[in-house]
C-alpha positions in Angstrom: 77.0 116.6 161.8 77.4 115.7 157.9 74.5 112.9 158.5 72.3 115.0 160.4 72.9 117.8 157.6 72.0 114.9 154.9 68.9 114.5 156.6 67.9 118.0 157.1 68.1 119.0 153.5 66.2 115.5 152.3 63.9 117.2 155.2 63.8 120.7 153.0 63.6 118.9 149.8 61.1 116.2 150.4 58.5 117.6 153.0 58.9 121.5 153.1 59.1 121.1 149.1 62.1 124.1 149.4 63.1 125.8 146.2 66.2 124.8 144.4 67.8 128.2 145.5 66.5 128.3 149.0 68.3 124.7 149.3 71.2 125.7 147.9 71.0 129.1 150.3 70.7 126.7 153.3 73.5 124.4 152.1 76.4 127.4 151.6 75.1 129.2 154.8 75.2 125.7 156.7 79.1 124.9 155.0 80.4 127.6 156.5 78.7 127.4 159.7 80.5 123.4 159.9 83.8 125.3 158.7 83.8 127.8 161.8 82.7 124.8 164.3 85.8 122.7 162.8 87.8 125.5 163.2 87.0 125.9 166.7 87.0 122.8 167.3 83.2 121.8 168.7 80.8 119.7 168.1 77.2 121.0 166.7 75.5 119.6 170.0 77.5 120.8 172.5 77.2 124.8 171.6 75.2 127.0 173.6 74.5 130.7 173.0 77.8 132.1 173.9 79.3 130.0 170.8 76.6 131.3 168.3 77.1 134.9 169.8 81.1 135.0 169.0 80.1 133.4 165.6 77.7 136.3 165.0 80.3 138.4 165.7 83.0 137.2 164.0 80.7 137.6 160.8 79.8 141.1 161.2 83.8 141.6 161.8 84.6 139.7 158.4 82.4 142.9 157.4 79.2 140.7 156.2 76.5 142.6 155.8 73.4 142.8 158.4 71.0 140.8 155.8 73.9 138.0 154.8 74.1 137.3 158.4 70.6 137.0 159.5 69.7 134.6 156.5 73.0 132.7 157.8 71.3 132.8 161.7 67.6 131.3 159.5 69.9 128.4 157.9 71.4 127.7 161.3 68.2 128.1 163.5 65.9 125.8 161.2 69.0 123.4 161.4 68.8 123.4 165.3 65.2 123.3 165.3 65.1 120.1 163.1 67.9 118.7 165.4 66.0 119.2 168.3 63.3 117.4 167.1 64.7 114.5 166.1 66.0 114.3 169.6 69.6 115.1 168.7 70.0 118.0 170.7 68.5 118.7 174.3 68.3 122.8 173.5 68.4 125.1 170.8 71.9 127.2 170.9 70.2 130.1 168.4 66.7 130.1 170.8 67.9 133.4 172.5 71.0 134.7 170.3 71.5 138.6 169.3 70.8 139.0 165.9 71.7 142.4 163.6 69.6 145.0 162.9 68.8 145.4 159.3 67.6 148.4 157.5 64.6 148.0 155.1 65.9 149.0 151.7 63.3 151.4 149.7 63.0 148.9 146.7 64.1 150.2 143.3 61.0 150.9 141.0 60.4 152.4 137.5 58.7 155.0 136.5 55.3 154.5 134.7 57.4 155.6 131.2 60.2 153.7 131.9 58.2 150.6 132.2 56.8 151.9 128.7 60.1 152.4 127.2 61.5 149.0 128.4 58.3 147.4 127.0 58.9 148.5 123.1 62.4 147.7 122.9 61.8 144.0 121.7 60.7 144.3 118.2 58.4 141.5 117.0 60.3 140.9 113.5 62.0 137.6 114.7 61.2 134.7 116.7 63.6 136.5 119.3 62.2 139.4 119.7 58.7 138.1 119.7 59.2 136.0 122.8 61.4 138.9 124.3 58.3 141.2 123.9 56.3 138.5 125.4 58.5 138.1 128.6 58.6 141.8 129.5 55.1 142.5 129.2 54.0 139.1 131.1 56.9 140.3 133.8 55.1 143.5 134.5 51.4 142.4 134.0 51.8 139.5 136.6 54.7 140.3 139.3 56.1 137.0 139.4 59.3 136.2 140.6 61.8 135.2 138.3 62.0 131.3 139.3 58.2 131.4 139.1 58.0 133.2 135.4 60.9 130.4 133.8 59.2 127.3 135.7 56.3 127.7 134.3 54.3 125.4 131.7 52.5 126.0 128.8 49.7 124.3 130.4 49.8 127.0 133.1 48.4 129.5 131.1 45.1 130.0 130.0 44.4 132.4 127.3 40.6 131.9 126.6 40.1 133.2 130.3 43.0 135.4 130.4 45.2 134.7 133.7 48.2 132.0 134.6 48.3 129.6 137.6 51.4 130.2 139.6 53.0 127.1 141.6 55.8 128.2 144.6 56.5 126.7 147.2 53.7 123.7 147.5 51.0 126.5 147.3 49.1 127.9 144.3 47.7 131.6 143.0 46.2 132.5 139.8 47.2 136.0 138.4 45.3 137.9 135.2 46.9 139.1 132.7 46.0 141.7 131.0 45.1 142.7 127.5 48.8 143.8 126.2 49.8 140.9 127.9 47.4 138.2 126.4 48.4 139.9 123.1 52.5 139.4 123.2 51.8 135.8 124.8 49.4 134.8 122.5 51.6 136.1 119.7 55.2 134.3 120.9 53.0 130.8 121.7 51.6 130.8 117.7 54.6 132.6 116.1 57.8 131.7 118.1 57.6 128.7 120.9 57.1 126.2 118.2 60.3 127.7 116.0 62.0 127.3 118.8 62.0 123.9 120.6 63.6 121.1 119.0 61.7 118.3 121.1 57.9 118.4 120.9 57.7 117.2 124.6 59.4 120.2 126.0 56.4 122.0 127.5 58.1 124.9 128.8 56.8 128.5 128.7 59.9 130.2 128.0 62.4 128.9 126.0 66.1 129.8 125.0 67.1 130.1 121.3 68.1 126.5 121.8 64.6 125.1 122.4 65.3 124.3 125.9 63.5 125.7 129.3 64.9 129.5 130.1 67.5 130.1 133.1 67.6 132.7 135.6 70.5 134.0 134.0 69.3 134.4 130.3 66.2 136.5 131.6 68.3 138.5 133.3 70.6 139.3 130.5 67.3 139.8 128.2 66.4 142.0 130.6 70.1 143.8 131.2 69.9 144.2 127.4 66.7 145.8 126.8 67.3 148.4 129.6 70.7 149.3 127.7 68.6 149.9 124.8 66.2 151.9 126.2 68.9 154.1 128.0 67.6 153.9 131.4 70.2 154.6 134.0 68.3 152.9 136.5 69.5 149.1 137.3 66.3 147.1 136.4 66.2 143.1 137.3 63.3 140.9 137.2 62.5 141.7 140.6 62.7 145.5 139.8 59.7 144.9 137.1 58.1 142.9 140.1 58.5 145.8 143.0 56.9 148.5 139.8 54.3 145.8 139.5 53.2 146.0 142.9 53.4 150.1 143.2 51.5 151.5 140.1 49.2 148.8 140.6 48.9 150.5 144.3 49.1 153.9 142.9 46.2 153.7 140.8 43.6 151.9 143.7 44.4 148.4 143.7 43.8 147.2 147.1 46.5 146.0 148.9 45.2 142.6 150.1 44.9 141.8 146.3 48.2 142.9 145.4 49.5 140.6 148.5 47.7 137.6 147.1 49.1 138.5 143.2 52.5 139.1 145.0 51.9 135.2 146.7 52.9 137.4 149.7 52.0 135.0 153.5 52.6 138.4 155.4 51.0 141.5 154.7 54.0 143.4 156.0 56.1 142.4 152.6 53.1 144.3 151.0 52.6 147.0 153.1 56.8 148.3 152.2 55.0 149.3 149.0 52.6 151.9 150.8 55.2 154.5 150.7 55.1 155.4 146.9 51.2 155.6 147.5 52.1 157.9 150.0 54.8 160.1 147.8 51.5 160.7 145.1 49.4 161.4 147.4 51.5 164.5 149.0 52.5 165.6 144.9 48.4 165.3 144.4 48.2 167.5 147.4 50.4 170.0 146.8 49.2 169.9 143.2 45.2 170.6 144.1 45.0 172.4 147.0 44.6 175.7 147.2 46.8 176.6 150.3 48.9 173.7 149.7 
């Protein structure tokens, strides 16, 4: 199995072009999935739907949650499906196996003023805050994911015509920005990128206080910080900023196949989860206007 598992993530890597975090997804979910068969003693090709049924099981019994275990079932299933393939298997064992319900969580959004009162906590009276200010308005004004927003290259912006190219998984999407935006990014690129790299190759948007390319982790704590500042009770992550994004753009008559294509949504389903604030205005405008409401 450890060859065939060597193979399938060169597979991922290579010619799916996977993310660094859906790879490293696959490889934990995959581990443990080698762990149990060890355990129990079998061999990966000689399974059949019983085995992945008990294993199901056994995860929702170790109290795993319903969204933990059906990412687990996509690791396995893509693993079979590669297997079969390459001829190693003669069936899939996860073609026909039960798999967990799982509620669709409302996602967490801000407020149209908390979104304001994030925005002008980052003072622009230091390099720091300058590029702070800069990352919290380009969040908002574009949506993007987190990985997207710190992989990105100076190069991929283009001020003059006022949008950034966006590059995730092996497929492309330009976004605008808009004017507050182009003002805080225009103002950290002149008055704070070039302060802060040390190597005049790094062409990195975002950069720590150290010069180099910005992690996960240090948005997130710019973004942890700011939110303590502001005194906002809520708990606000990147992709908290992303899901507002996506709902006041919808509240105020953005149509939703543009939002999904913003979004780099494939399915318009993922889009559609955000039709349900539109909703909530539309019953408060209601009750608000009419006169028998």
């Amino acid at each position: 199995m450890e060859k065939m598992l060597k193979l399938f993530f060169e597979y991922l890597q290579d010619e799916k072009k996977a993310s660094s975090n859906t790879l490293q997804s696959y490889k934990r979910d995959l581990k443990q999935f080698r762990q149990y068969l060890e355990y129990k003693d079998a061999h990966y090709n000689k399974i059949d739907e019983e085995f992945m049924n008990g294993y199901i099981k056994d995860l929702e019994e170790e109290g795993k949650k319903s969204s933990t275990i059906l990412r687990a079932i996509a690791a396995i299933r893509s693993f079979y499906q590669f297997a079969l393939k390459k001829g190693k298997i003669k069936k899939d064992p996860t073609e026909k196996i039960h798999s967990p319900k799982i509620e669709k969580r409302v996602p967490n959004i801000l407020t149209t003023k908390e979104v304001e009162k994030l925005l002008n906590q980052p003072k622009d009276v230091d390099v720091k805050g300058i590029r702070d200010k800069a990352m919290l308005e380009f969040a908002y004004a574009t949506g993007m994911r987190v990985t997207e927003i710190i992989s990105l290259n100076i190069e991929d912006v283009n001020l003059e015509e006022g949008f950034v190219t966006c590059r995730h998984g092996g497929k492309q999407r330009n976004i605008p920005l808009g004017k507050m935006a182009l003002k805080a990014l225009r103002e950290y690129i002149e008055k704070s990128r070039d302060k802060l790299i040390k190597d005049s190759d790094e062409n990195s948007l975002f950069v720590n206080i150290n010069g180099r390319r910005l992690t996960r982790q240090g948005f997130w704590k710019i973004i942890k910080y700011y939110k303590e500042q502001a005194h906002i009770d809520k708990d606000i992550t990147p992709h908290v900023l992303r899901h507002s994004f996506a709902t006041h753009l919808l509240q105020n008559g953005a149509d939703i196949k543009a939002i999904q294509v913003m979004l780099g949504h494939t399915d318009i389903a993922s889009t559609q989860v955000y039709m349900q604030f539109q909703d909530e205005e539309i019953k408060n405008a209601y009750k608000k206007a009419h006169p028998r409401a």
